[in-house]
C-alpha positions in Angstrom: 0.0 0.0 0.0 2.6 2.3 0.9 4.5 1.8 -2.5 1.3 2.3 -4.1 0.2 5.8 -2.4 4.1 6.9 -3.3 3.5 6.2 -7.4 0.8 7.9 -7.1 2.1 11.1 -5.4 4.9 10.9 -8.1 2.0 11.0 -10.4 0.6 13.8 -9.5 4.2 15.7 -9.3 4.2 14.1 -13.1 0.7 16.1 -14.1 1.8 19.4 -12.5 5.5 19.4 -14.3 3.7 18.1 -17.3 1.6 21.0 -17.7 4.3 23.3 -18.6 6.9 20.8 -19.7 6.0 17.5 -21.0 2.8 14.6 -20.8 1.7 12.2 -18.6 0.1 9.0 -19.8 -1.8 6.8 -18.3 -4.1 3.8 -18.7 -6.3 1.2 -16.3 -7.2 -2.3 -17.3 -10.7 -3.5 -15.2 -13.0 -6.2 -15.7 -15.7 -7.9 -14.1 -15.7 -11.7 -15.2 -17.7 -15.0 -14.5 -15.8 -18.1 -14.9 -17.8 -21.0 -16.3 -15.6 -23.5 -16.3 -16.3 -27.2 -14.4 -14.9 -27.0 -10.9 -13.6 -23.3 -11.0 -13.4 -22.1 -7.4 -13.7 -18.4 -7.9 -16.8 -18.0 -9.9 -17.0 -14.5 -10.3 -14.3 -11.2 -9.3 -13.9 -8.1 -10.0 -10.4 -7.0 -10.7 -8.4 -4.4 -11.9 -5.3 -6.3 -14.3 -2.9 -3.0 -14.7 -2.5 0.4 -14.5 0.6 1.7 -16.7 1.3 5.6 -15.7 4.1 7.4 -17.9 5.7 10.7 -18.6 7.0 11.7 -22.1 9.4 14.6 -22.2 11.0 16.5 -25.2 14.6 18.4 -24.9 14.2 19.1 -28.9 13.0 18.1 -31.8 15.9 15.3 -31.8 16.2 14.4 -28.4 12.9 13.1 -26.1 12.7 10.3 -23.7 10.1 8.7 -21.5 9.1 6.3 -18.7 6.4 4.0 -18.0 5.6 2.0 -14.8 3.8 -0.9 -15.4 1.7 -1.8 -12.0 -0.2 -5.3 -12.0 -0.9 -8.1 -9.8 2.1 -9.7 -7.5 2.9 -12.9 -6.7 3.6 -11.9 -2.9 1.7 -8.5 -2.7 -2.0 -7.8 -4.3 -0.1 -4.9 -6.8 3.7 -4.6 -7.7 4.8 -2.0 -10.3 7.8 -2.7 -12.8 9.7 -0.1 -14.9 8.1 -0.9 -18.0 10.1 1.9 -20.2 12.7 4.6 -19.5 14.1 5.3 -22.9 16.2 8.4 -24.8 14.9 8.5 -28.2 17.6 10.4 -31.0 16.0 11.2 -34.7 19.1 11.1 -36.5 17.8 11.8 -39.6 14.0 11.9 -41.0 14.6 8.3 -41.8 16.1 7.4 -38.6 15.7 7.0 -34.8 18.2 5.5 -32.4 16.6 4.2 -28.9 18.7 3.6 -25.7 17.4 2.2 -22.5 14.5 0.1 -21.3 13.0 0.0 -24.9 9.4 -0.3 -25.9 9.9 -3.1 -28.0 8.2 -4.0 -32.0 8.2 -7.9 -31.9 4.4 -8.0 -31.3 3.3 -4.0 -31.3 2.0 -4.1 -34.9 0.0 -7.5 -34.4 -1.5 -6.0 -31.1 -2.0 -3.0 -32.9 -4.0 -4.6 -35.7 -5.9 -6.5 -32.7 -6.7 -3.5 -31.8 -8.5 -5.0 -28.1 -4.8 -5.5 -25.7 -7.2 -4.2 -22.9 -9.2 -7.5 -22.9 -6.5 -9.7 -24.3 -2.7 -10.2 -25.0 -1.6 -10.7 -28.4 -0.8 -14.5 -29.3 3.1 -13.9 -28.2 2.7 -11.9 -25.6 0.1 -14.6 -23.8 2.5 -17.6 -24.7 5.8 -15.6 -23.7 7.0 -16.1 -26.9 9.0 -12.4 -26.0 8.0 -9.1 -23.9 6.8 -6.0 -25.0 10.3 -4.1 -23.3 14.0 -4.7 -22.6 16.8 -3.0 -21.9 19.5 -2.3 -24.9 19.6 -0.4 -27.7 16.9 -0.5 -31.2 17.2 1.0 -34.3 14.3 2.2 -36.2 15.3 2.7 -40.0 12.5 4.0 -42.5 14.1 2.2 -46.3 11.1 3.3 -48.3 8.1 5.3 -48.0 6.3 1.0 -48.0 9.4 -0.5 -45.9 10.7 -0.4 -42.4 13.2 -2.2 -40.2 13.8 -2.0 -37.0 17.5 -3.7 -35.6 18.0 -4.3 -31.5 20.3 -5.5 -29.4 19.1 -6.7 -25.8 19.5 -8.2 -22.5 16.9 -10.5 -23.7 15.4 -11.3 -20.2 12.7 -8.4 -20.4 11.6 -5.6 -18.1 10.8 -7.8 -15.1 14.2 -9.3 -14.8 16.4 -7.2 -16.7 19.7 -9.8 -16.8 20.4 -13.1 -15.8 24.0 -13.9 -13.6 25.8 -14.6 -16.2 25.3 -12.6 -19.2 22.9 -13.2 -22.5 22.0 -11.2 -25.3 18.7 -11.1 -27.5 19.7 -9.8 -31.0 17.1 -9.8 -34.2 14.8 -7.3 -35.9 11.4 -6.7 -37.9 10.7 -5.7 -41.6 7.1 -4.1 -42.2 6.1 -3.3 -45.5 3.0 -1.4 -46.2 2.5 -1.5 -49.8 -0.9 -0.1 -49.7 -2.5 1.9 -46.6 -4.8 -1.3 -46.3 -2.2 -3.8 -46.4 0.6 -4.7 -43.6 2.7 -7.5 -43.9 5.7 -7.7 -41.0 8.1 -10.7 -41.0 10.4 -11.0 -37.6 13.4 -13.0 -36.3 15.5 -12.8 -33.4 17.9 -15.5 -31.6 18.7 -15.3 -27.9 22.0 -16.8 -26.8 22.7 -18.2 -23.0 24.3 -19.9 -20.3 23.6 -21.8 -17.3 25.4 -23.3 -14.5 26.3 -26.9 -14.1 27.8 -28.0 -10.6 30.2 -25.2 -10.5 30.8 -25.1 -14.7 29.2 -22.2 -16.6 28.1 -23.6 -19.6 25.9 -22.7 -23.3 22.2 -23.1 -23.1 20.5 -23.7 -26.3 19.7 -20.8 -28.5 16.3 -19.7 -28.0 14.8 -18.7 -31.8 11.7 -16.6 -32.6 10.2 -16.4 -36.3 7.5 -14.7 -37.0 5.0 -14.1 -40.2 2.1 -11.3 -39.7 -0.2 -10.1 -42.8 -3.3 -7.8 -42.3 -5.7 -6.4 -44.1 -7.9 -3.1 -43.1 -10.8 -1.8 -44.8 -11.8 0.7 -42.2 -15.4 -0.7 -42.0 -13.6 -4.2 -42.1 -10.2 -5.6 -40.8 -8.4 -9.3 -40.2 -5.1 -10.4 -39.9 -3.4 -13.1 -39.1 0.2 -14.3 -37.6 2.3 -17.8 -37.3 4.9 -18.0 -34.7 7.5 -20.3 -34.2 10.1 -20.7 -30.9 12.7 -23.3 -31.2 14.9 -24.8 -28.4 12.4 -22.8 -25.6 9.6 -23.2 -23.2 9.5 -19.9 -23.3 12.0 -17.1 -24.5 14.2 -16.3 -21.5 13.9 -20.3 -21.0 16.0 -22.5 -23.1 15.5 -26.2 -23.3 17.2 -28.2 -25.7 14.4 -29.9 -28.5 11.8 -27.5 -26.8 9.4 -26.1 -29.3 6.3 -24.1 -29.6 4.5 -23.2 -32.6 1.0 -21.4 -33.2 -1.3 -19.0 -35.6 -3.7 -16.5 -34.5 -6.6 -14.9 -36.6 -8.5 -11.8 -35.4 -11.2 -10.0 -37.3 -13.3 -6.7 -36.8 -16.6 -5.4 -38.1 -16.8 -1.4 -37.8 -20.4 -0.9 -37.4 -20.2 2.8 -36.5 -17.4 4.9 -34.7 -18.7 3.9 -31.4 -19.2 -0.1 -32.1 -17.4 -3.2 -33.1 -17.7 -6.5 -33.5 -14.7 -8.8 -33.3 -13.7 -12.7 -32.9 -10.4 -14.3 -32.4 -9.1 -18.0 -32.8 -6.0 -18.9 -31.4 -3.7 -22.3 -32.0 -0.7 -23.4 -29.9 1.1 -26.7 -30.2 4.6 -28.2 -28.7 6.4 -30.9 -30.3 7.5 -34.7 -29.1 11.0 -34.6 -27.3 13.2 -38.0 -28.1 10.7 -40.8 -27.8 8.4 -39.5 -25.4 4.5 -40.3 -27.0 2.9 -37.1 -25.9 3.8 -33.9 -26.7 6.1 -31.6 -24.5 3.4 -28.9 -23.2 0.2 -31.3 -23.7 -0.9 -30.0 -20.8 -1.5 -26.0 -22.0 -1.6 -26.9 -26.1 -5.0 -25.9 -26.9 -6.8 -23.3 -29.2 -8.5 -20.4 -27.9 -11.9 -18.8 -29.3 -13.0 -15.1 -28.2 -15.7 -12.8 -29.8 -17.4 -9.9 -28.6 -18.5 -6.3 -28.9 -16.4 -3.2 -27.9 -18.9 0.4 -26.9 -16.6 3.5 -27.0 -18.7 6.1 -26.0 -15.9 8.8 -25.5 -11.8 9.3 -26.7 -10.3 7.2 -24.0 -13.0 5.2 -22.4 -13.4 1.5 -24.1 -15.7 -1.4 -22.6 -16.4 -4.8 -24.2 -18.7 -7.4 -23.3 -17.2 -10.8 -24.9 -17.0 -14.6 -24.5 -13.8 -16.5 -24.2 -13.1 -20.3 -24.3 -9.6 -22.5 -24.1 -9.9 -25.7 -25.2 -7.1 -28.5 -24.6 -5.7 -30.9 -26.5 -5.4 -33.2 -23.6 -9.1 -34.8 -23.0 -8.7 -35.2 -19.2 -8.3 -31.2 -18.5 -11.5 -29.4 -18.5 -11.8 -26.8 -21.1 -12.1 -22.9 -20.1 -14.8 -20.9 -20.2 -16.1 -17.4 -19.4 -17.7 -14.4 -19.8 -15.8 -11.0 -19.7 -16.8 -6.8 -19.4 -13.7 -5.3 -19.9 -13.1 -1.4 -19.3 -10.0 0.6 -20.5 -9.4 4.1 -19.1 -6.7 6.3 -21.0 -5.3 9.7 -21.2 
């Protein structure tokens, strides 16, 4: 409680600065859910996911920076809060833009983006930590064409809840997006993640951790859906390599515009693991599934969202009992 009432006295030092000097951000996650899968114990809550508070700053029209706290649920407290971003941005050129710090990070941004609902749902990456949306290191942003840009990064690679491991790794990779149209988007993405482990009292190599990743969307304005394919290699997840380890999945999203305050959307998500050696089952049996969400979002104002939707996870493994529940999401932002 008492780290909580001192964000939010740094928050309101923020808005007064900001007034004169900069911007605060801000946005809240809430939701009120009922849980209808077999033998849930908590039927019903009310909760309040995250609250991300920020404060973008400009020295010129080359230099800015900004930082972001990310507070959500903790493991030992009912709220902890993270450094989600604290970044110096350089505009090198009108083509280029050089990022130091703890980076707001592209690997999923234009997918969740496109989604275009991260208030009610994390992007299929995101939700199978196939990487984080933040690290600490260094990104170029590089604008090749009017239709083409690349981003290039170099990172910790653990993300912005554990920023480095004992021993030293780095995450290295980038994105090409090309726009060819304004209603096309299609983004390709790679990045490799090298580490090490200790064995008795031997540091050795992990197994490189590998992310590949194929996006293509398509937005009418009334009408929009897109899709993505994912692959990890030698990972459970991406700061944790296991040899043979592999995940692969595809999610599809559509949304109906029906007017500027109403939408229609549904999403089907598909994750798989692969068989390890002999073993007749596969590794993650246990949370391989496909997901299936539709709903409708009301935005009566600029920075107020809700959505009323339906959400199921179904397992691959018969003897788990599928998920089910129904969700009214709320998203407050400034």
């Amino acid at each position: 409680m008492k780290k909580l009432i001192i964000l939010f006295v740094l928050f309101g030092t923020l808005t007064a600065v900001a007034q004169t000097k900069g911007k605060v951000t801000g946005s809240l996650f809430f939701n009120y859910h009922k849980d209808m899968t077999d033998g849930a114990v908590q039927k019903s809550a009310y909760e309040l996911d995250r609250a991300y508070l920020g404060y973008d700053y400009s020295f010129s029209d080359k230099f800015s920076a900004k930082v972001t706290l990310d507070v959500g649920k903790g493991t030992v407290t009912d709220y902890s809060y993270y450094l989600k971003a604290a970044q110096l941005d350089y505009k090198a050129a009108s083509w280029a833009k050089l990022s130091a710090g703890m980076i707001g990070l592209n690997q999923f941004s234009d997918q969740e983006k496109f989604w275009g609902y991260r208030y009610l749902y994390k992007s299929f990456q995101d939700q199978h930590s196939f990487g984080t949306s933040a690290d600490l290191g260094f990104n170029a942003e590089l604008s090749l064409h009017k239709t083409l840009k690349m981003n290039l990064f170099s990172l910790n690679g653990e993300g912005y809840k554990k920023v480095q491991d004992l021993y030293g790794k780095y995450k290295v990779g980038g994105n090409l997006v090309y726009t060819p149209t304004d209603k096309i988007t299609l983004k390709a993405y790679y990045a490799k993640q090298d580490s090490k482990k200790l064995v008795g009292t031997v540091v050795v190599e992990n197994p490189t951790v590998s992310n590949l990743a194929f996006f293509a969307g398509y937005d009418m304005k009334s009408f929009r859906i897109g899709g993505e394919y994912n692959i990890m290699n030698n990972g459970k997840k991406f700061t944790d390599a296991f040899e043979d380890h592999d995940l692969t999945g595809f999610s599809i999203y559509s949304t109906y515009v029906i007017n500027k305050k109403v939408e229609l959307f549904a999403r089907y998500d598909k994750l798989e693991s692969n068989k390890v050696g002999t073993a007749t089952a596969n590794w993650n049996a246990s949370k391989d599934g496909n997901a299936l969400l539709a709903g409708l979002q009301f935005a009566p104002i600029k920075g107020v969202k809700s959505s009323l939707n339906y959400r199921t996870w179904n397992y691959d493994d018969a003897t788990k009992s599928d998920n089910s529940a129904i969700y009214l999401n709320l998203e407050y932002k400034f």
